[in-house]
N, C-alpha and C positions, 0 to 999 in steps of 0.2 A: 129341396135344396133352396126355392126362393117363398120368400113369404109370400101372405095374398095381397095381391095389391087393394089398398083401401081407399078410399078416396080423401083429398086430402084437406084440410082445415083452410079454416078463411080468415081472411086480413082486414083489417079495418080498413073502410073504402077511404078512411086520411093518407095512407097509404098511395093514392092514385088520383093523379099524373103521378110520374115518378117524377120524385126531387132532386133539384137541380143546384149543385154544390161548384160550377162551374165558375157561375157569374164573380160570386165572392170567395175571399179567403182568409175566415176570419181568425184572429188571434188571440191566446191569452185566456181572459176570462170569457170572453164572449165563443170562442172555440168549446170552452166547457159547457156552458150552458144551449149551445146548438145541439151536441152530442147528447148532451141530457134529454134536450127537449124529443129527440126524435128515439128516444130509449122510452120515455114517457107514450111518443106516440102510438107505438109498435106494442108495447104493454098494456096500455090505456088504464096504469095505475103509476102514483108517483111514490108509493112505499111499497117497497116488496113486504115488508110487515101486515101489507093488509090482507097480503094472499095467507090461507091456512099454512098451506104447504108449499114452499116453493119448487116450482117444475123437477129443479135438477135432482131435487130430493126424493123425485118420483123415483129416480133411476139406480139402477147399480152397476158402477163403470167397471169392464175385466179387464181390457187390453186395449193396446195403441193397434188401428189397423192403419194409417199413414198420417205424416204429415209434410207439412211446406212453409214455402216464409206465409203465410197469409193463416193456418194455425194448424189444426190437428181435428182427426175422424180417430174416436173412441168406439168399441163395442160395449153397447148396454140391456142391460134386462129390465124390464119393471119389478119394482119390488111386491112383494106380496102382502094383503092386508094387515097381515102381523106386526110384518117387517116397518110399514105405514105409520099403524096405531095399534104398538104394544100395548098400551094401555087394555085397549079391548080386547084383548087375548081373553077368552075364556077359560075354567081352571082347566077344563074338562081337554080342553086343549091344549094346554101347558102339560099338562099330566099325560096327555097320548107324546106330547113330543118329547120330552122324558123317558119315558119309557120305549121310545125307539131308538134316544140316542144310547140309553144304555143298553140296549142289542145290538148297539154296533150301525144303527140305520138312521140315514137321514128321508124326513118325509120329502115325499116328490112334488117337486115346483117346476113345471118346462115353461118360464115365461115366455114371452116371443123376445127375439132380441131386433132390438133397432141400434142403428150409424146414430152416431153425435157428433154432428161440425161443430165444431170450436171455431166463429173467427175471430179473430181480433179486432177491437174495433176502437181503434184512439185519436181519431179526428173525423172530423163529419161528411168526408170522401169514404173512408173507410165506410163508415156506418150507413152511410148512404150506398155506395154496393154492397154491402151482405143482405140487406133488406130488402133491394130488387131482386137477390140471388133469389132468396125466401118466397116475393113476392109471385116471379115466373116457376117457381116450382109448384105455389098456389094455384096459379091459373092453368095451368095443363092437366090436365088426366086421362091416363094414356096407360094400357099392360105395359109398357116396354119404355115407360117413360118412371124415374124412383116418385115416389110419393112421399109427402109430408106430413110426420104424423103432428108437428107443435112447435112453437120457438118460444122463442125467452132471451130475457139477457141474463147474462150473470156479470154482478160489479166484481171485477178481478184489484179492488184496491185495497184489500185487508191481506192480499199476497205482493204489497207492493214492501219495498225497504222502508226504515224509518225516514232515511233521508229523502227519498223519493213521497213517500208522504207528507212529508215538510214542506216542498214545494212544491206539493199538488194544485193546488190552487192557481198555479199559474200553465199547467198542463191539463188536457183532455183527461179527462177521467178515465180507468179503465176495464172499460167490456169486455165479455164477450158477447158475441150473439150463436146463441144455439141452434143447432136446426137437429130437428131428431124427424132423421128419415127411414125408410125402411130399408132392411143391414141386405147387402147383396153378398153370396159367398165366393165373388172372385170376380175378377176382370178379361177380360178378350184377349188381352196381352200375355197373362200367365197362363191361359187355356189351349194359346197357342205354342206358346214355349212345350208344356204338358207333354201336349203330339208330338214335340219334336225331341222329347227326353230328357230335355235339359233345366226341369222342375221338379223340387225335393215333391211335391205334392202333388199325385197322378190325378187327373180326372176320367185316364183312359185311353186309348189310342187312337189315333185317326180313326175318326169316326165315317171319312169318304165324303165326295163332292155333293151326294142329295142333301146331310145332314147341314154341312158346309151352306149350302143355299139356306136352309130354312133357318140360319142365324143371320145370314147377311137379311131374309126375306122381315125378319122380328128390327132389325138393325134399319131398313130402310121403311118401315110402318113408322116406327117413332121419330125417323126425319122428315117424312111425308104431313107428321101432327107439327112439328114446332119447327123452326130455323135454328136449326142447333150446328157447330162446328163439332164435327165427329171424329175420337180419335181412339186407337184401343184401349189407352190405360183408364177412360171415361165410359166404354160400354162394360155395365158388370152383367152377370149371370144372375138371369136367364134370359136374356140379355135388355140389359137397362140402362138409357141413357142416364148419366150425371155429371155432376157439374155444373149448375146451369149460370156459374160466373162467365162458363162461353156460348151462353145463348142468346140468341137474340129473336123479339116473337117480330114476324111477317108484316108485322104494320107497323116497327116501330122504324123509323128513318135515321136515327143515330146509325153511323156504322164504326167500326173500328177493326185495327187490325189481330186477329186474334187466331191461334191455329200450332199446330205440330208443326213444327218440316217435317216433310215425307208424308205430309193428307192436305197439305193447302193447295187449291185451287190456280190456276195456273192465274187465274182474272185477279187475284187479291193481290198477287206481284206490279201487273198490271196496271190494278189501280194505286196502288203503294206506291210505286215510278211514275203515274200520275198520266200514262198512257190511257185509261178509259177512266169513266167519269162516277160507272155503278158496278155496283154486286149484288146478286141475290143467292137465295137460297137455292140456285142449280149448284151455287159452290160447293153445297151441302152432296150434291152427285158424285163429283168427284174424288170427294174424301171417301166416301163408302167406295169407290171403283179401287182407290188404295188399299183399305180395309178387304177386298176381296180378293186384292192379290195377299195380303199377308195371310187367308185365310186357306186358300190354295195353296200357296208354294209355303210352306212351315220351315224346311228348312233354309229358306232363301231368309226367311222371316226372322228367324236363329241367329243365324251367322250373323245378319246387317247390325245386331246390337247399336239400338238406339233411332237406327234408321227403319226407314221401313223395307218392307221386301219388295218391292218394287223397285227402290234405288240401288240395292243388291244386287238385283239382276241385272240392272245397268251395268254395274262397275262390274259384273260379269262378263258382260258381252262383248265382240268384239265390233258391233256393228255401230254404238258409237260413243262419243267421249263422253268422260266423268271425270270430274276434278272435284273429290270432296271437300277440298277447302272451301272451293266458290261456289259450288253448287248446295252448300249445307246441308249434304245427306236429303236433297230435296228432288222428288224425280219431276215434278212442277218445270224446276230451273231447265231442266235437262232437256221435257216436251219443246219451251221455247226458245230454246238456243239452236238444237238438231233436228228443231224441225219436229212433228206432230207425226209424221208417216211412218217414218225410221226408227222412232222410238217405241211407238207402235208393234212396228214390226218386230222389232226386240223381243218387246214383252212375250208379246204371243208365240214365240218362239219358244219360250221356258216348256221344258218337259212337264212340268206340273200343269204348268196353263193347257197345252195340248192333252194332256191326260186328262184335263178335265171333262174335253169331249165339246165338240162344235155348239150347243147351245149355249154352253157357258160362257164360253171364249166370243159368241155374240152377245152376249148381256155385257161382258169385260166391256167392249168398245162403244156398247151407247151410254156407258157409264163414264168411259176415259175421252169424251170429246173435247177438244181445247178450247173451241171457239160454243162458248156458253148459250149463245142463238139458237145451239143446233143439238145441246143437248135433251134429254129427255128428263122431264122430271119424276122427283121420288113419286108419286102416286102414279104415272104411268106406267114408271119400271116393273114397279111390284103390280100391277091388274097385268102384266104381260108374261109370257112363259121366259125364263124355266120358274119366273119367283113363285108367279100364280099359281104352281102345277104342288109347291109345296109349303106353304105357309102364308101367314105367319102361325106358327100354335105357340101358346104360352105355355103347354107343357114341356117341351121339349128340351128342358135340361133337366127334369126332374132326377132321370136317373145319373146325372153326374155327382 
């Protein structure tokens, strides 16, 4: 079901430090030729005429698998030598493919298929994040982290209007930058819906609390590699982080606010209201302690649509308040309003959570600590039982 993870290409070391598009903001002609220059950089040629074949043309694009304001993720195949360089078709081979279409048959091609980000990229803030996005996908290699198979730009200005071409000159040019990653067949979010019936697309039925650990166990291996913000519509199967426009690596000091309601951390409120001063990657704990209640309670997970299953069982319970307007579907808000104990206590009261059976429901709580001093980090969680006792394996969606 998931491809093999390959290891993934490398960037020109111009590329690093990362650029810094903060100090200035330039306009006009000089915004054009900033964007230029860092399309130049990232390519390390200044006519796409010089390449034989350009990248995209490797490709053969079937279908839209999502998009957002920032651009769109295509399913694609590599094309096959033929498909490449007709020319070079030999007769002997022209003539077997002939002859099978006229049986009715077409020869067999199982290319692999890779993701293609589309982003957009029309000022030199944009172009300067898609490049880091690209850049922190380069630097990781990890099973459980997507891999980068190539980038590229493509110039999107022969799809532009005439009139928009007429005053190009005084706008950004316009990019994309590609990222062809390897294609994952689903996300944590529609895997979980699945279990609870309410997906046109079965992957199968609850699979039980062992199988349950050894995704959250694959889920916090690859939080334990990078400083990632983790949410389900981001981990795909088998399970693999992406996204990495919400990552941030361990030593880099920029911080920003970035995250789901219903998996941010209670400390990012915190520090957002300017109440503490840091964050780190224990934030990273408590998002996956959310993630593992959406993984346990399936139907609480269902029902909350949009929220997570954790805030669900809030607005369940009667033990304390929820005001979805002010709380924005966030059970974060909800720890530091009613208290850390209470809420707590809630949760673990879910039939699901107790069905899980006392080991789990002690992983739940060194996962759900508010006060970040005292939580446990991902590399400790997972060397400790019940994670230890079952993963991580990278097999283990094979058969979905």
């Amino acid at each position: 079901m998931q491809s093999t993870h390959s290891q993934p290409t490398q960037l020109s070391s111009r590329l690093t430090p990362p650029l810094n598009t903060a100090a200035a903001t330039p306009t006009g002609s000089n915004k054009r030729s900033l964007v230029q220059s860092l399309v130049q950089v990232f390519t390390g040629t200044k006519d796409e005429e010089e390449r034989e074949i350009h990248p995209e043309n490797k490709y053969n694009i079937h279908q839209t698998l999502g998009q957002g304001a920032f651009g769109v993720v295509v399913l694609a195949t590599v094309k096959s030598h033929e498909e490449l360089h007709p020319e070079h078709e030999t007769k002997s081979r022209k003539k077997q493919k002939a002859e099978k279409a006229k049986a009715g048959h077409a020869l067999h091609h199982d290319p692999q298929q890779f993701a293609i980000k589309y982003l957009k990229i029309d000022n030199a803030t944009t172009a300067t994040e898609g490049i880091m996005e690209a850049t922190k996908l380069v630097k990781v290699s990890h099973p459980n982290i997507v891999s980068l198979r190539e980038q590229f730009f493509k110039d999107r200005s022969q799809e532009l209007s005439i009139a928009e071409r007429l005053v190009g000159s005084a706008k950004p040019p316009a990019y994309d930058l590609c990222l062809v990653m390897e294609r994952c067949d689903g996300d944590l979010q529609h895997l979980i819906r699945s279990w609870a019936g309410s997906e046109e697309q079965q992957w199968g039925a609850d699979p039980g609390v062992p199988e349950k650990l050894r995704i959250l166990a694959q889920i916090t291996a690859a939080v334990a590699h990078i400083h990632e913000h983790p949410e389900t519509e981001n981990l795909h199967l088998h399970v693999k982080i992406g996204d990495m426009g919400l990552s941030d690596d361990k030593d880099d000091d920029d911080k920003g606010f970035a995250g789901t309601p219903g998996y941010i951390a209670p400390e990012l409120y915190q520090w957002f209201d300017g109440e503490v001063e840091d964050y780190d990657e224990l934030c990273d704990v408590w998002s996956i302690g959310m993630i593992c209640l959406d993984l346990l309670c399936v139907d609480a997970f269902d029902a909350a649509d949009g929220a997570s299953a954790a805030y669900q069982i809030l607005t369940e319970s009667n033990d304390v308040e929820t005001d979805g307007e002010t709380d924005e579907f966030d059970a974060s808000v909800v720890f530091l309003r009613e208290g850390a104990r209470s809420v707590l206590k809630a949760i673990l009261k879910h039939e699901d959570v107790v069905g899980a059976g006392k080991p789990t429901m002690n992983l739940l709580k060194k996962f759900l600590v508010v006060d970040p001093a005292k939580r446990s980090t991902a590399r400790e969680l997972l060397e400790s039982s019940p994670l230890s006792d079952v993963g991580p394996k990278e097999e283990y969606m094979d058969s979905w």
